[in-house]
N, CA, C and O atoms as CSV, one atom per row, in Angstrom:
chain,resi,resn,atom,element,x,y,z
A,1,UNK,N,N,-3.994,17.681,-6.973
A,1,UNK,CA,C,-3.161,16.494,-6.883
A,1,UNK,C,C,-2.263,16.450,-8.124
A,1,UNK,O,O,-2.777,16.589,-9.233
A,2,UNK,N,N,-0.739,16.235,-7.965
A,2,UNK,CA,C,0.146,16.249,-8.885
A,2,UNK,C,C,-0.016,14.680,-9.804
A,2,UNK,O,O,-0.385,13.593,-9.359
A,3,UNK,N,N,0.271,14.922,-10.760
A,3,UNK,CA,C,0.381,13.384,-11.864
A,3,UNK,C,C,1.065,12.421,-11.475
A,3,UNK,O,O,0.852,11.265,-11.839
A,4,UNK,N,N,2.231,12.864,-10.462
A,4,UNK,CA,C,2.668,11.616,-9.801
A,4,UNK,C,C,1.993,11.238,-8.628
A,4,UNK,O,O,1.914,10.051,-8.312
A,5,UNK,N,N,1.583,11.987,-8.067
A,5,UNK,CA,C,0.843,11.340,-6.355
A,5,UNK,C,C,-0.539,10.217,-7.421
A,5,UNK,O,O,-0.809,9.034,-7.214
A,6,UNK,N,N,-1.057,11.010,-8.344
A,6,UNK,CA,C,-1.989,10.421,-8.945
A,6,UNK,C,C,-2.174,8.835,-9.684
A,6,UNK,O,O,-3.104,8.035,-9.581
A,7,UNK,N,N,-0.691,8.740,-10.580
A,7,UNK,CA,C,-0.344,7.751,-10.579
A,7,UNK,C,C,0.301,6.540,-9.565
A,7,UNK,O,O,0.151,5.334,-9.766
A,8,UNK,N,N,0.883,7.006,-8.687
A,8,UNK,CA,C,1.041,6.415,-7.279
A,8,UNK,C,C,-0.141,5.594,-7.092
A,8,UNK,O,O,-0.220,4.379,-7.275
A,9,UNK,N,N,-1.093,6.428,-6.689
A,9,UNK,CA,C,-2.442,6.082,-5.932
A,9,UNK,C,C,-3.151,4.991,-6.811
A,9,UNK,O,O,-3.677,4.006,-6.292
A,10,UNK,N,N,-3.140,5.218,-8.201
A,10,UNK,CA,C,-3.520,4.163,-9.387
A,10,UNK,C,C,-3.048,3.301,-9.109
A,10,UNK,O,O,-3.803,2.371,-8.826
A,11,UNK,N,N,-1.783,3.087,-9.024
A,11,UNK,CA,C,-0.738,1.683,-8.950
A,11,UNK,C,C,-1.198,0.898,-7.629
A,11,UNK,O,O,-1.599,-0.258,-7.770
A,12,UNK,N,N,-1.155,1.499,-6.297
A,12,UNK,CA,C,-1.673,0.574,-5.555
A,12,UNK,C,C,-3.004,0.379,-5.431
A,12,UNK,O,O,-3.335,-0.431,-4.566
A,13,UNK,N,N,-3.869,0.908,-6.069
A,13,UNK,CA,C,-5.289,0.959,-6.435
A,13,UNK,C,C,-5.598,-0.685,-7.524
A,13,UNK,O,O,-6.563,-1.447,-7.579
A,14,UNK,N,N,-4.319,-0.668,-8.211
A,14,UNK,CA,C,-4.141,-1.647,-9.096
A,14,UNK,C,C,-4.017,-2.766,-8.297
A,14,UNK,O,O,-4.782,-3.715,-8.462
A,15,UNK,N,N,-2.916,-2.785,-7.219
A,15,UNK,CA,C,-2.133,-3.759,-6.712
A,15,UNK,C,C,-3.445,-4.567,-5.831
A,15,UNK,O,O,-3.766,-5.752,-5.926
A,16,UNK,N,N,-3.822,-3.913,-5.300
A,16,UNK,CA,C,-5.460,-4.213,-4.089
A,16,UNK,C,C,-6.421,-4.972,-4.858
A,16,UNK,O,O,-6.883,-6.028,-4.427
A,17,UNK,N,N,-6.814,-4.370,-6.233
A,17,UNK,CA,C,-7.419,-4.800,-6.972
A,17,UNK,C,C,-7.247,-6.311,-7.896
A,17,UNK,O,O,-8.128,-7.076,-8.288
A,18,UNK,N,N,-5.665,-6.387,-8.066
A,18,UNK,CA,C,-5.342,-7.508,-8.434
A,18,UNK,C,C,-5.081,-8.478,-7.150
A,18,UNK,O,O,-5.076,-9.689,-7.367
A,19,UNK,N,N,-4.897,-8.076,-6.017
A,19,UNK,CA,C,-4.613,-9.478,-4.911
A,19,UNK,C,C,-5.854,-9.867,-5.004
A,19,UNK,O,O,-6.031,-11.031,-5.363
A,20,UNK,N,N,-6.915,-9.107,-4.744
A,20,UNK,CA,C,-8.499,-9.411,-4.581
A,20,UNK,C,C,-8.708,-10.183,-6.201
A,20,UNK,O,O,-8.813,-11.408,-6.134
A,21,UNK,N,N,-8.740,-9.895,-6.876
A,21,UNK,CA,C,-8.988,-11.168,-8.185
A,21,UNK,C,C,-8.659,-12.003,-8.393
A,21,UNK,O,O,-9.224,-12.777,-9.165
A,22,UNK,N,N,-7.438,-12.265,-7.713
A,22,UNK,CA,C,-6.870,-13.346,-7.835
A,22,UNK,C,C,-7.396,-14.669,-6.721
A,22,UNK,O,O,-6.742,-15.708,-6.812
A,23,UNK,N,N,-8.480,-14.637,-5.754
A,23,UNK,CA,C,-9.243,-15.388,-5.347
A,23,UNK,C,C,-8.156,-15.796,-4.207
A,23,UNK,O,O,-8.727,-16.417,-3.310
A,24,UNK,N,N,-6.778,-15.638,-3.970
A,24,UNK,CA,C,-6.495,-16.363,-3.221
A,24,UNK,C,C,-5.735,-15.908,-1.790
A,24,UNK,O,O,-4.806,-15.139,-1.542
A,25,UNK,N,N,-6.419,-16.590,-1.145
A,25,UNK,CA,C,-6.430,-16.122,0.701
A,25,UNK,C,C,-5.189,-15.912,0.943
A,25,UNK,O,O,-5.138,-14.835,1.536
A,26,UNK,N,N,-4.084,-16.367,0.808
A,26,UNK,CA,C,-2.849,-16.129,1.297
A,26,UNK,C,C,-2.065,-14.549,0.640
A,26,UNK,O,O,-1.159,-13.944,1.213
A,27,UNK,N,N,-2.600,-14.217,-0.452
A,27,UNK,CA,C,-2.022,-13.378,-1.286
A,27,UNK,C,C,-2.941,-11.812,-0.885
A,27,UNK,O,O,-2.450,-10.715,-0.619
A,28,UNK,N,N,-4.346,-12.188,-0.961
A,28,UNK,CA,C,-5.174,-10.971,0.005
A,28,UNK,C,C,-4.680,-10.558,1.434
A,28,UNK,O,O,-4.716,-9.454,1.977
A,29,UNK,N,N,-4.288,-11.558,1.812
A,29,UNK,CA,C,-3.660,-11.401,3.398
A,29,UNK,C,C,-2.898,-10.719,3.858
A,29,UNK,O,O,-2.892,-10.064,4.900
A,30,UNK,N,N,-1.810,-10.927,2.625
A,30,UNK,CA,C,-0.277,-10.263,2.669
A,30,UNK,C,C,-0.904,-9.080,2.835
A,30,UNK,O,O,-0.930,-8.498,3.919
A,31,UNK,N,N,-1.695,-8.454,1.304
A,31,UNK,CA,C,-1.732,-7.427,0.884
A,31,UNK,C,C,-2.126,-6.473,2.213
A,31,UNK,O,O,-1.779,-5.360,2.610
A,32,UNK,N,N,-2.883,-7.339,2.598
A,32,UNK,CA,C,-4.085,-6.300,3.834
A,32,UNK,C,C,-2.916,-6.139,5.109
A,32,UNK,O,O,-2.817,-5.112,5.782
A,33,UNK,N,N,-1.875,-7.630,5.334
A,33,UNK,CA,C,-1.229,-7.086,6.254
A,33,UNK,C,C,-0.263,-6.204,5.970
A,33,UNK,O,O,0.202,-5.469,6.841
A,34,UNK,N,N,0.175,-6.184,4.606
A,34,UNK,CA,C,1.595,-4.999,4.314
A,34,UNK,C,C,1.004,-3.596,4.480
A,34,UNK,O,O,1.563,-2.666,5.061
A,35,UNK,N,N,-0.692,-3.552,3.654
A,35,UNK,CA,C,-1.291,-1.836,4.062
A,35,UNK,C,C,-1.161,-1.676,5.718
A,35,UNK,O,O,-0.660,-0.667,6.214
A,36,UNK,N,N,-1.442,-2.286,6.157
A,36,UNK,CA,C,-1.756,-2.285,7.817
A,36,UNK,C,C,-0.225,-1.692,8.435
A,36,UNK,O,O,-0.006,-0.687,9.111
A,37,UNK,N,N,0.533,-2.534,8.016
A,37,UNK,CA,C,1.790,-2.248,8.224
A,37,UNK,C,C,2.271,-0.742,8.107
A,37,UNK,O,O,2.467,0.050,9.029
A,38,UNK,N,N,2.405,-0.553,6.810
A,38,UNK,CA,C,3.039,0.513,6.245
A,38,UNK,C,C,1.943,1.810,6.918
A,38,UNK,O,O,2.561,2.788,7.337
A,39,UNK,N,N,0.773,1.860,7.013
A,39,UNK,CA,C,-0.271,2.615,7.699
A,39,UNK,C,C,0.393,3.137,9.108
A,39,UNK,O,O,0.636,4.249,9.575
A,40,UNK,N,N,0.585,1.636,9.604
A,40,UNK,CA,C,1.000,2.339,11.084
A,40,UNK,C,C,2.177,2.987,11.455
A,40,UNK,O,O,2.282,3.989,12.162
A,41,UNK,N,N,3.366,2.100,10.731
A,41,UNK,CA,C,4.539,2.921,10.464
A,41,UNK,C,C,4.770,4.697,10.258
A,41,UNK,O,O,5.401,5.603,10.803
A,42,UNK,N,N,3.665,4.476,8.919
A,42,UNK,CA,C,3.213,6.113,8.356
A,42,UNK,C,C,2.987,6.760,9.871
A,42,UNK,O,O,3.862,7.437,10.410
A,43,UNK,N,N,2.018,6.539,10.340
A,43,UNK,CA,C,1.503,7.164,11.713
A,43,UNK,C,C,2.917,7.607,12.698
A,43,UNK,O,O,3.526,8.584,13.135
A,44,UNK,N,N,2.918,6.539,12.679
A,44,UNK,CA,C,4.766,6.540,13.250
A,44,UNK,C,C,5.311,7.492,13.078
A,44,UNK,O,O,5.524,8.117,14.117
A,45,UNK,N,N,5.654,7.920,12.217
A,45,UNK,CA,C,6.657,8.982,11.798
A,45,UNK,C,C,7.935,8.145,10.996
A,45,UNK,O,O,8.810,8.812,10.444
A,46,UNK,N,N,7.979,6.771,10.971
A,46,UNK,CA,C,9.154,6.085,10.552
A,46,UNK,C,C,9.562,6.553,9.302
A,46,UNK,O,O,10.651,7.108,9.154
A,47,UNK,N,N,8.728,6.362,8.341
A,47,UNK,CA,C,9.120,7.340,6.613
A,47,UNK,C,C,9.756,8.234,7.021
A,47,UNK,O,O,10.979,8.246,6.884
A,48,UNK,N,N,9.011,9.324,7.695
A,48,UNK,CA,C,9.733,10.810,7.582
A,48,UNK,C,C,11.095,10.744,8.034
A,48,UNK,O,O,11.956,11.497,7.581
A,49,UNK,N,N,11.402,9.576,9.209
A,49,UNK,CA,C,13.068,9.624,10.216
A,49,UNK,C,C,13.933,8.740,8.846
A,49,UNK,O,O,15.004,9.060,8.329
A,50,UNK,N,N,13.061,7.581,8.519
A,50,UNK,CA,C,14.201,7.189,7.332
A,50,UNK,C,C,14.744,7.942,5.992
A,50,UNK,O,O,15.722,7.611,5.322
A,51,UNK,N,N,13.938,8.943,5.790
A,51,UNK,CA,C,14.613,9.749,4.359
A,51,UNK,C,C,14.939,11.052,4.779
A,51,UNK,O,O,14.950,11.854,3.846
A,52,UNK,N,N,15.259,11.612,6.096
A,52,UNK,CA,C,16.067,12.410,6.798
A,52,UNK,C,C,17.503,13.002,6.121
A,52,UNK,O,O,18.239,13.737,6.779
């Protein structure tokens, strides 16, 4: 794994970690629905057609 995929993975490792500490339901929510999101998209193929 390269130092950037690595740091990548830290950062939203961070981001998950801070919605969840922060105790509050609306802000965990987002988080879980934007991964969900971007997950299925990924599946999609949408990334790969937008930076074409």
């Amino acid at each position: 794994m390269s130092l950037t995929s690595l740091l990548f993975r830290l950062a939203r490792l961070s981001a998950d970690t801070k919605a969840i500490s922060s105790g509050k339901p609306g802000r965990i929510g987002r988080r879980a629905k934007n991964k969900i999101a971007g997950r299925l998209l990924g599946r999609a193929g949408i990334w790969r057609r937008l930076w074409k």
